[in-house]
C-alpha positions in Angstrom: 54.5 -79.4 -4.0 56.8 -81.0 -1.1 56.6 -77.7 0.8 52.5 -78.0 0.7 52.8 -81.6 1.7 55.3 -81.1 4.1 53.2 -77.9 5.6 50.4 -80.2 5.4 52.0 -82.8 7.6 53.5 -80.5 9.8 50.1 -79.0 10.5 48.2 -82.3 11.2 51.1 -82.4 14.3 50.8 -79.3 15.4 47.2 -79.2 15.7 46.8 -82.5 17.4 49.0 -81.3 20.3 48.3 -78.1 20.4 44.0 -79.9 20.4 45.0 -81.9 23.2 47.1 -79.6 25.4 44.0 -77.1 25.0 41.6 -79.3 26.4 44.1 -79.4 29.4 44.9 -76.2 30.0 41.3 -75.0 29.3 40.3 -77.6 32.1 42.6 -75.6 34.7 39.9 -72.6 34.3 36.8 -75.2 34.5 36.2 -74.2 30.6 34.7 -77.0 28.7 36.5 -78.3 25.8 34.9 -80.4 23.1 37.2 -82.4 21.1 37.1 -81.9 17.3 36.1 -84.2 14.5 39.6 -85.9 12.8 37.9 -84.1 9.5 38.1 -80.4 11.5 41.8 -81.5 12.5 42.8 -82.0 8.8 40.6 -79.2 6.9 43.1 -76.8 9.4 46.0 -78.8 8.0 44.6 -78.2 4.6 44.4 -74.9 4.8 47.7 -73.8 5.6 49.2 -76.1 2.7 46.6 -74.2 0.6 48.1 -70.9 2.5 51.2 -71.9 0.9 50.0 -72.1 -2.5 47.6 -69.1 -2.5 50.9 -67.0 -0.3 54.5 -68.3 -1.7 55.6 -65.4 -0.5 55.4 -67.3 3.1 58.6 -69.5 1.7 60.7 -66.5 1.9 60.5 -66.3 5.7 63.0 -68.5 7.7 61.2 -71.8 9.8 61.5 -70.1 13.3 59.2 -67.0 11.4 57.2 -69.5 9.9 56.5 -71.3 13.3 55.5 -68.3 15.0 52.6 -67.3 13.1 52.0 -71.1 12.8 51.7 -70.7 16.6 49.5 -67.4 16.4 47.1 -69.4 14.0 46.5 -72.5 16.2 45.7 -70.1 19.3 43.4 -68.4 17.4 42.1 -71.7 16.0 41.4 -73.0 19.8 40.0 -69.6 20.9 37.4 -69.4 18.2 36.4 -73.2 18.7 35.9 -72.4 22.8 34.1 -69.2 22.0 31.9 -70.1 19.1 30.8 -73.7 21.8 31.2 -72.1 25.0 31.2 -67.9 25.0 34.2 -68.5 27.1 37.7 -67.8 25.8 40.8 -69.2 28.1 43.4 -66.6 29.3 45.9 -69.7 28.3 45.5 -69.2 24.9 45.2 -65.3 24.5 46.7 -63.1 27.1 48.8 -65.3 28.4 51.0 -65.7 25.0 51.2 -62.1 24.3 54.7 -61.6 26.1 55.6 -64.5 23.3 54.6 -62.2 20.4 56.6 -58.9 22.1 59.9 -61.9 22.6 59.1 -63.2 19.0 59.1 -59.2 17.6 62.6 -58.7 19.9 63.9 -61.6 17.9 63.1 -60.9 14.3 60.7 -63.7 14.0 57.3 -61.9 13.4 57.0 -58.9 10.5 56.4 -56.2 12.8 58.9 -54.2 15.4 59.3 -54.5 18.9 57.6 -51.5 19.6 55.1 -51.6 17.1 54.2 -55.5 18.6 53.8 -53.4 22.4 51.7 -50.8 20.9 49.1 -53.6 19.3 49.0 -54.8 22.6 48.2 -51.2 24.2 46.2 -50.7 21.6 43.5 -53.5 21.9 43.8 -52.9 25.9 42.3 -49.4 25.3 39.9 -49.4 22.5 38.1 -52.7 23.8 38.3 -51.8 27.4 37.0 -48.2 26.7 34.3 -49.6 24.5 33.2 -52.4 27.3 33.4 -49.4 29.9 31.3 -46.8 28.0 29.0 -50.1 27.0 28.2 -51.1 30.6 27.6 -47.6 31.9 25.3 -46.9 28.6 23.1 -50.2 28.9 23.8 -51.4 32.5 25.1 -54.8 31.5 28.1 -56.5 30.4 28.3 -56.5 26.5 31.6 -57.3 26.3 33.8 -60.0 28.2 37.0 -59.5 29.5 38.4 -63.0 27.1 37.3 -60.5 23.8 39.9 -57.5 25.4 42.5 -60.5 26.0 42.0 -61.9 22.6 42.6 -58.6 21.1 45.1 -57.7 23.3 46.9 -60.7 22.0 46.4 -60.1 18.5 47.7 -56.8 18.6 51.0 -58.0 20.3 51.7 -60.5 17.2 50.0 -58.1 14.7 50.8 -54.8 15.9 48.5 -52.0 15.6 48.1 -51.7 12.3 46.9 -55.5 12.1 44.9 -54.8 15.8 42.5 -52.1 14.5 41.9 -53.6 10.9 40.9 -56.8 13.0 38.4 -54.9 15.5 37.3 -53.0 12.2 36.5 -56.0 10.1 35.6 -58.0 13.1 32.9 -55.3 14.6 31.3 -55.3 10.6 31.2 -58.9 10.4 29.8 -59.4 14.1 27.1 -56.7 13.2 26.1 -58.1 9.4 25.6 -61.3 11.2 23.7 -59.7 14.4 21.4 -58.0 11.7 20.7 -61.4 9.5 19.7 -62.7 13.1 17.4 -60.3 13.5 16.0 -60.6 10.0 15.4 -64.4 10.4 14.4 -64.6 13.9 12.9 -60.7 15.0 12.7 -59.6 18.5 14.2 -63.4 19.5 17.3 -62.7 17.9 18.3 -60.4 20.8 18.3 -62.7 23.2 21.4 -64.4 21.3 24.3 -63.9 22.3 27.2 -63.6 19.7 30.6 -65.3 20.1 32.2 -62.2 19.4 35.7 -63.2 19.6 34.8 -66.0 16.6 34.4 -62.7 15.0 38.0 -61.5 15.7 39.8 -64.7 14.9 38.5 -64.3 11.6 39.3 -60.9 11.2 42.9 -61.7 12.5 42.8 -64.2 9.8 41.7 -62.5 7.0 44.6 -59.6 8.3 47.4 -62.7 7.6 46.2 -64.0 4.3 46.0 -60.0 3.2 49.6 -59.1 5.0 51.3 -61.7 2.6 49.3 -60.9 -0.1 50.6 -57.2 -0.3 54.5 -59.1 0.3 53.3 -60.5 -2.8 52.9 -57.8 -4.9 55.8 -55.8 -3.2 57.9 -58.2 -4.5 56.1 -58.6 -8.1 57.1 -54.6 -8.0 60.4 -55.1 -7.2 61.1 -57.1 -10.2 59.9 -55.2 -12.6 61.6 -52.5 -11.5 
């Protein structure tokens, strides 16, 4: 209970000035940045104390661990908040940190190697930039920006490849379901939208996390009966 509330509080923190230092940074590339509601601020605070019921297996990991994926989160958070208002996603916030997850593998604070942290990296580089290649040169126009290769490229360096393409799969199946329930409600119309698909991605990324430390879970349920 004083781990939730303390998770909760530090979470509040973390996401006030990791809200307001986004709205500078993002200002630096001309992005607008609308600030969010007090209520959004504390539902993420929320969440990760519920994380920490839902995950104990989270309280095995050391603080500096902790912090890092803490840090992943709230990056994601930002992105998926500038993509879903804006269709733009800042460089600040995505390809600019991924050297932080290949320092954060090199240290032992993220559940993933070095070289497995490099190879996410690589890995969303290629498949997104291949796909927005073969893409442009199919329909003549751009259906994929360059912030959705950063943003992967990103995720891949704290999640490693493993966590890269289960977050492009998941992402891609979401992105589509909801493309098609577009087009269900609105017809022809609904092509004209165009999808914040790095929302899509974030989500994925997420649902990667909460799955990661749901299989430490029942690793360590195994171990114990054994």
């Amino acid at each position: 209970m004083i781990q939730a509330f303390t998770s909760f509080a530090v979470a509040l923190f973390c996401a006030s000035v990791a809200h307001i230092l986004a709205a500078f940074l993002l200002s630096l590339e001309k992005i607008t940045y609308r600030f969010l509601h007090p209520v959004a601020l504390v539902l993420f605070a929320l969440s990760c104390s519920f994380f920490y019921f839902f995950f104990p297996a989270i309280n095995y990991l050391d603080y500096a661990t902790q912090s890092t994926y803490l840090l992943f989160c709230l990056a994601l958070w930002i992105t998926a908040h500038t993509d879903a208002q804006t269709l733009l996603i800042s460089r600040f916030v995505t390809l600019f940190l991924a050297p932080l997850g290949w320092l954060a593998a090199q240290s032992g604070l993220l559940l993933i190697t070095p070289l497995e942290s490099v190879i996410g990296a690589l890995l969303g580089l290629i498949t997104l930039g291949l796909t927005a290649r073969l893409a442009y040169r199919w329909t003549g126009q751009e259906s994929l920006g360059q912030g959705d290769i950063d943003l992967l490229i990103f995720i891949g360096a704290f999640l490693g490849p493993i966590g890269c393409w289960q977050t492009l799969l998941i992402g891609s199946i979401t992105g589509s379901l909801f493309g098609i329930a577009l087009l269900l409600m609105y017809g022809q119309k609904a092509r004209t939208f165009q999808l914040p698909f790095g929302t899509f991605l974030v989500c994925a990324a997420l649902i990667h996390i909460a799955h990661m430390f749901s299989i430490i879970k029942c690793l360590e349920v195994f171990s114990y009966c054994s």
